[in-house]
C-alpha positions in Angstrom: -4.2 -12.7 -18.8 -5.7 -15.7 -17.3 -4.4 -15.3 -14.2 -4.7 -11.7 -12.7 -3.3 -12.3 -9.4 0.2 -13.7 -11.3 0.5 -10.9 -13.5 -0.4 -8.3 -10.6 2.4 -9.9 -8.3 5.0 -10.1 -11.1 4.2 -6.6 -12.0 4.3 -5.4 -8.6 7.9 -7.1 -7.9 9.5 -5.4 -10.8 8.6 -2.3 -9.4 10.4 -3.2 -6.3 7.3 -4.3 -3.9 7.9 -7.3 -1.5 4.6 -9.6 -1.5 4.2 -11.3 2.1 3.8 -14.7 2.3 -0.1 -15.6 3.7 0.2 -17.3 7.0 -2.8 -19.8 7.0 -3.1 -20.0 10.9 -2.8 -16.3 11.5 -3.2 -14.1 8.7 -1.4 -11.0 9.7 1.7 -12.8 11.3 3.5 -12.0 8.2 2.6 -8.2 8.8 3.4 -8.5 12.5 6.4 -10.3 11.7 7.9 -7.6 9.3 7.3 -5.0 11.6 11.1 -4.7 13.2 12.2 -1.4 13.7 11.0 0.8 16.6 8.2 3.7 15.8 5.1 4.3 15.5 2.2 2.2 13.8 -0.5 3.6 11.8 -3.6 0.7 11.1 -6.2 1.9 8.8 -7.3 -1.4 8.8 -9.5 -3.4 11.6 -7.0 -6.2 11.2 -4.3 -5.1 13.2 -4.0 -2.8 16.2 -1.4 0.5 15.5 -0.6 2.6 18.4 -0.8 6.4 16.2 -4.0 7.2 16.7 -5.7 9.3 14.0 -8.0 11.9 15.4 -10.3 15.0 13.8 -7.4 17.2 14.3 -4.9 14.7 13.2 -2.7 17.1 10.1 -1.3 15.2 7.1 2.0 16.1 8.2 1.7 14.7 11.8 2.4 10.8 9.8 6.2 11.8 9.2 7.6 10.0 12.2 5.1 7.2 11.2 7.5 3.8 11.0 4.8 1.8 9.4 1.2 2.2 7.8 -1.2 -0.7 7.2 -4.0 0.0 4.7 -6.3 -1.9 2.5 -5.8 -1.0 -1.2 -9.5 -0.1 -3.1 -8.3 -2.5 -6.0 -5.1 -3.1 -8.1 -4.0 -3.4 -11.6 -2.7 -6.2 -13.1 -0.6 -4.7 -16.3 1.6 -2.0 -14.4 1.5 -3.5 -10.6 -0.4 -0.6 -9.4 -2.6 -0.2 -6.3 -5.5 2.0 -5.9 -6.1 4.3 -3.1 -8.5 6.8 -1.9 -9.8 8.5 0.8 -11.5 5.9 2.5 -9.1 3.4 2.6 -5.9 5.9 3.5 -8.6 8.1 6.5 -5.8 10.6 5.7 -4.2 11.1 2.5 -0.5 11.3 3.7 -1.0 8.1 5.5 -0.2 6.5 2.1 2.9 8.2 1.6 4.6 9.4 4.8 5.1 6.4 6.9 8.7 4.4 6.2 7.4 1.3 5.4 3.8 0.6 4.3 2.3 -2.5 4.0 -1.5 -3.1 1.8 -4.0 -5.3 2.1 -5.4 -6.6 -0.9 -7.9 -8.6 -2.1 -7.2 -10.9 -5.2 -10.8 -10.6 -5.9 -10.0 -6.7 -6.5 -7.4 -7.3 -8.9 -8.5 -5.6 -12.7 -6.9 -6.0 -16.1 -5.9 -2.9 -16.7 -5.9 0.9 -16.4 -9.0 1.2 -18.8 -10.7 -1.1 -16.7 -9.5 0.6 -13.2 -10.9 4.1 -14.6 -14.3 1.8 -15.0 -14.6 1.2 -11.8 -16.6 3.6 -9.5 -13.9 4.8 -6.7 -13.2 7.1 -10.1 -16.6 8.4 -9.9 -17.8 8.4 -5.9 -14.1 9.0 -4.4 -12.8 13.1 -3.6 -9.0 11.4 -3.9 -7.6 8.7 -5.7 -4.0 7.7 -6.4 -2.2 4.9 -8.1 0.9 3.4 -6.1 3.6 1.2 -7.2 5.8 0.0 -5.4 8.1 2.0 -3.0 9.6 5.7 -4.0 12.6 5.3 -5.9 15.4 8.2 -7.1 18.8 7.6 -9.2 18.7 11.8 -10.1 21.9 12.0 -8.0 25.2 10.6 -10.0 23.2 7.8 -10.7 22.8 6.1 -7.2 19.3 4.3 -6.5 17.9 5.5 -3.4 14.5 4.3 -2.1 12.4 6.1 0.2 13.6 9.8 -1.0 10.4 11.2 -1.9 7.9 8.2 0.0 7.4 5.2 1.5 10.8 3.4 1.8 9.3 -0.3 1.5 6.3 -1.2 -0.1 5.2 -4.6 1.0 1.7 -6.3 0.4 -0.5 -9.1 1.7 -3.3 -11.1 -0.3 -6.2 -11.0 2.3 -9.8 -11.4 1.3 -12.6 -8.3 3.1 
């Protein structure tokens, strides 16, 4: 399509993600702003201060009482709403996964067509991990009832904002 950045955020909302609204004084007030419940904040981004410090001896299970988690997404894909994660970006791998509510940073200039064209790019070829995400976890196995957040993040919620 002609416009990426439209067909990633209409993807990306039928898969139940929330797109923050840029603030153009302060760019992560909409993150701050969002952040309402008590717990612990995990920042793998140098745009916002987190108070759950990850260390060398940090385990991937340590994140579960993790309220939020702030990361920058590698890239994202326009067709199926799906953001790109890997190692570098998450420092952790659970760090994508385990906290309630996670908000990404994306830049629209890291927006690609589709999945043939993600699998072009080189996170595919220089990353150890690599996941697609879209969206927050979603279940309806049990008598039919939607739940969110059963098997992952609870909220997905994410931010156009330029490196």
């Amino acid at each position: 399509p002609a416009d990426l950045q439209e067909s990633f955020l209409a993807a990306l909302k039928a898969m139940g993600g929330t797109i923050l609204t840029p603030d153009a004084t302060d760019p992560m007030a909409p993150v701050r702003k969002m952040m309402v419940h008590p717990g612990p904040v995990l920042s793998c981004v140098p745009d916002i201060d987190g108070d759950f410090v990850l260390t060398p001896d940090t385990k991937p299970a340590d994140l579960g009482d993790v309220q939020y988690g702030i990361v920058r997404a590698a890239f994202a894909v326009a067709e199926t709403g799906s953001l790109c994660f890997t190692e570098a970006e998450l420092r952790i791998n659970t760090s994508g996964f385990l906290p309630q509510h996670l908000v990404v940073l994306l830049d629209p200039a890291d927006i690609v067509y589709n999945l043939h064209n993600a699998y072009r790019r080189a996170e595919w070829r220089n990353a150890r991990y690599a996941v697609f995400q879209s969206g927050p976890s979603a279940t309806a196995d049990i008598e039919g009832v939607l739940v969110h957040g059963a098997q992952g993040v609870r909220s997905l919620n994410m931010l156009m904002h330029k490196k």
